[in-house]
C-alpha positions as CSV (number, residue, x, y, z in Angstrom):
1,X,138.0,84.4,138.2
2,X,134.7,85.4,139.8
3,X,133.5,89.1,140.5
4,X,134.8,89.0,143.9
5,X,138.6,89.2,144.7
6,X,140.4,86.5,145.8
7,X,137.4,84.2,144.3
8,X,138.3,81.8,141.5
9,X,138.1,78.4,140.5
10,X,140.6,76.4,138.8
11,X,139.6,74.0,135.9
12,X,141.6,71.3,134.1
13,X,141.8,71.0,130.6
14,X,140.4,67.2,131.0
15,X,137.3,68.5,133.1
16,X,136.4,71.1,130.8
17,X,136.0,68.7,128.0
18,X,134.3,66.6,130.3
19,X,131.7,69.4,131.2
20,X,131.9,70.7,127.6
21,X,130.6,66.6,126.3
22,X,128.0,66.7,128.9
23,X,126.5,70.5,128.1
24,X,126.9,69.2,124.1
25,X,125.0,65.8,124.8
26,X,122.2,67.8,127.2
27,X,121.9,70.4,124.4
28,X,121.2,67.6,121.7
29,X,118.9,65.6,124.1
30,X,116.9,69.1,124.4
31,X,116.8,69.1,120.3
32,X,119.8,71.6,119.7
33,X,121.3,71.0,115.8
34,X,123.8,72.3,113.9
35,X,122.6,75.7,112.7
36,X,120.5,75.8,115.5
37,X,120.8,79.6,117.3
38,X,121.5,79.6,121.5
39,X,121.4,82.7,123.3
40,X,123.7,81.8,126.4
41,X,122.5,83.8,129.5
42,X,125.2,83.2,132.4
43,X,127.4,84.9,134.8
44,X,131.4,84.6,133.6
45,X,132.6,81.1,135.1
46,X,134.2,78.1,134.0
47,X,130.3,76.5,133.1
48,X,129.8,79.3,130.7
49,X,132.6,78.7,128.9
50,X,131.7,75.0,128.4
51,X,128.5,76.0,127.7
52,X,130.2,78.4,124.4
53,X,132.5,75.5,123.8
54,X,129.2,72.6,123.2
55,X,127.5,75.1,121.0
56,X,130.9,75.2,119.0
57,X,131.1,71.8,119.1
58,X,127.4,70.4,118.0
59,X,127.6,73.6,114.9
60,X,125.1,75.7,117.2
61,X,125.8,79.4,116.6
62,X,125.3,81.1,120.0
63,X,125.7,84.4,121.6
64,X,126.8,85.4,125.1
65,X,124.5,88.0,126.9
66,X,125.0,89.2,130.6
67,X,123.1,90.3,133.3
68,X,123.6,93.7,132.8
69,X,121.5,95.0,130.3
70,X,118.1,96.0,130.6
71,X,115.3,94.0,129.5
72,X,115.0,95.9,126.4
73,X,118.6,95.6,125.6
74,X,118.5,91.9,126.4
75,X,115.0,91.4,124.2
76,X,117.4,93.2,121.1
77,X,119.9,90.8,121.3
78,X,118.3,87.9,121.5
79,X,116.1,89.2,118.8
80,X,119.1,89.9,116.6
């Protein structure tokens, strides 16, 4: 469901694997390993969970980080 009422989108379970393979395989192509940290950086939608999902499934730890913290905030966390 987006920010905005009345907004969503409807996923299968079939096409988020399918997004969650291709997300994994681009993340490995772009030299992301198992242990490898990911700071994910995206509005709530159906893509950021896929994203969460092929850090899960290549062994990346990551962390979820949205828009609305300062830049401070958002330099901490990424830091951390």
């Amino acid at each position: 469901e987006k920010d905005e009422p009345g907004e969503e989108v409807r996923v299968t379970y079939r096409e988020l694997l399918e997004m969650t393979c291709r997300l994994g395989n681009t993340l490995k192509r772009q030299g992301v390993k198992r242990g490898d940290r990911v700071t994910i950086y995206m509005p709530p939608c159906p893509l950021a969970v896929a994203s969460m999902l092929a850090c899960a499934r290549i062994g990346a730890v990551h962390a979820v980080v949205f828009a609305g913290f300062s830049a401070e905030s958002l330099a901490d966390r990424i830091q951390d």
